[in-house]
N, C-alpha and C positions, 0 to 999 in steps of 0.2 A: 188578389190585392184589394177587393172591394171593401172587404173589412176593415182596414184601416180609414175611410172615412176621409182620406185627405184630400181636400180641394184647394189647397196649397200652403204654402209653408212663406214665414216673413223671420228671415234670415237678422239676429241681431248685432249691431253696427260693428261690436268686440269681436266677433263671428268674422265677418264679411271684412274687414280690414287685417285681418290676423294673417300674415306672410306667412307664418310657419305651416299655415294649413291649404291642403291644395282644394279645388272648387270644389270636386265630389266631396272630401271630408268636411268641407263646410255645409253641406246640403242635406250631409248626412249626420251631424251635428246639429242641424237645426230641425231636422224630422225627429231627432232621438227629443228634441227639447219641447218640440210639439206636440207629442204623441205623451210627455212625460206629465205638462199642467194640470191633466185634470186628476189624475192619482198619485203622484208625484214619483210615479215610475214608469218604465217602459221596458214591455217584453218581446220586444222586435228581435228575430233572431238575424245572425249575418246574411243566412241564407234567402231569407224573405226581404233585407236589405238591399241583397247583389239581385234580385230579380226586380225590386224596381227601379231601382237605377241601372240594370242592364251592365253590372259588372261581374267578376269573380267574388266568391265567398273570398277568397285569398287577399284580393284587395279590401274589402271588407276589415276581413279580421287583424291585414294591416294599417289599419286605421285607430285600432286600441294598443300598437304596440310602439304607436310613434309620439 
């Protein structure tokens, strides 16, 4: 995970108030928006996702299905 460079992440307010999303997909929403500034993409797969947040791919992948 050292490649990704992340020494933390600053979750924004429409993020962080949003009911419909649970904490981890907030978190994981704001790493995807972190990682995405400076090329305006991001090639994070689910699987590199679920290992640093310490979940399932499965949880993961349903995060784009909701």
């Amino acid at each position: 995970m050292s490649n990704l460079n992340l020494k933390g992440i600053w979750i924004p307010i429409e993020i962080l108030t949003d009911d419909k999303l649970s904490d981890k997909e907030k978190i994981i929403y704001a790493i995807i928006i972190y990682l995405s500034k400076e090329n305006q993409y991001c090639f994070l797969t689910n699987k590199t996702i679920s290992k640093l947040l310490n979940i399932s791919v499965t949880q993961v992948s349903n995060f784009w299905a909701s």
